[in-house]
Each structure stands twice: as structure tokens, then as C-alpha cells.
C-alpha positions as CSV (number, residue, x, y, z in Angstrom):
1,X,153.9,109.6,112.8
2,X,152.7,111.1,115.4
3,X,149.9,113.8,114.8
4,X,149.5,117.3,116.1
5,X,146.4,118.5,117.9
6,X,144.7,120.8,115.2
7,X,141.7,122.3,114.0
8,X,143.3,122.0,110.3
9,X,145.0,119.0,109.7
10,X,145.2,119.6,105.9
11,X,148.6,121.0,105.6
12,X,149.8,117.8,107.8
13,X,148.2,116.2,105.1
14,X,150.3,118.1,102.3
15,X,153.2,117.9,104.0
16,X,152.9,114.0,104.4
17,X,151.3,113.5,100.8
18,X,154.4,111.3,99.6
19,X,153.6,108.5,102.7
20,X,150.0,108.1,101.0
21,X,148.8,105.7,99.0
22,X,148.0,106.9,95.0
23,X,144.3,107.5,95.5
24,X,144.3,109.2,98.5
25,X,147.3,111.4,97.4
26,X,144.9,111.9,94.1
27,X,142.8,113.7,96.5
28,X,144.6,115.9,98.7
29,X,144.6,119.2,97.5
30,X,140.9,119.0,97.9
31,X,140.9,117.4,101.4
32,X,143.3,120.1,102.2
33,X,140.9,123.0,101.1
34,X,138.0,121.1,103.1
35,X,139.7,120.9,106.2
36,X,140.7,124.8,105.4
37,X,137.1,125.4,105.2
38,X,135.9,123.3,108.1
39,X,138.4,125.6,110.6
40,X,136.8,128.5,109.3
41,X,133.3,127.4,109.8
42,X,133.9,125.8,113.3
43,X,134.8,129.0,115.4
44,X,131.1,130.2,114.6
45,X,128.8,127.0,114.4
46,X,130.5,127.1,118.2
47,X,130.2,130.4,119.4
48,X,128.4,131.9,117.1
49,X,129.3,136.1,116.2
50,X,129.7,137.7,119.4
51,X,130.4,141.0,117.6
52,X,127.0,141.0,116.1
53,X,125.4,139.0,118.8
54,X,124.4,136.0,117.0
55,X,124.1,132.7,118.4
56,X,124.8,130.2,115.9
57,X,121.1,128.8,115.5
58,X,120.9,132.7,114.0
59,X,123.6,132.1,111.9
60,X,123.3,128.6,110.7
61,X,119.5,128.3,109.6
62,X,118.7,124.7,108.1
63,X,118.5,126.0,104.9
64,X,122.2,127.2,105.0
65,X,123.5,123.4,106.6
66,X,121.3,121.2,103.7
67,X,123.3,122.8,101.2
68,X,126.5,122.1,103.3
């Protein structure tokens, strides 16, 4: 299978859930939502906001990625 270049792999996952083994197929839904969450966090860990000016040290304080 070959894989396509994506920031979100977990619908590839979904969509291939009958080619996994039983306790990785146990888990897909939530590997799913993770990678989901992961895309959405990614744009600004990068760039940060741009609308507010932000860099993403300003958004992302250490606080905020220990309980990540």
C-alpha cells in the first residue's frame, strides 16, 4: 500500500482498519482523533498566529506543552 503525503494520516488509517492486526484495529478511532488533533496543532507550533502576531514561543508556553 502505498501511502499518501499527509499531515493527517488517520482517515488512511480508518479506511485501511480491516488490513490491521486486532490490537491495533482496537485502537484506531483514537489514533484517528490524535492524528486529527496533531494537524490542527501543527499549522501554529510552526508559524505561530500571524493574525494576532504571535510567534509560537507566545503561543506555546511550557506550561501549555507539559500537559500535552
Amino acid at each position: 500500500m502505498e501511502c499518501p503525503k499527509t499531515h493527517d494520516p488517520g482517515k488512511i488509517l480508518l479506511q485501511s482498519v480491516d488490513r490491521l492486526p486486532d490490537w491495533l484495529k482496537n485502537e484506531a478511532d483514537n489514533l484517528a482523533y490524535i492524528s486529527r488533533w496533531l494537524r490542527a496543532e501543527r499549522e501554529p507550533l510552526i508559524y505561530g498566529d500571524e493574525v494576532e502576531g504571535l510567534s509560537p514561543t507566545e503561543l506555546y508556553t511550557k506550561v501549555i506543552a507539559e500537559k500535552h
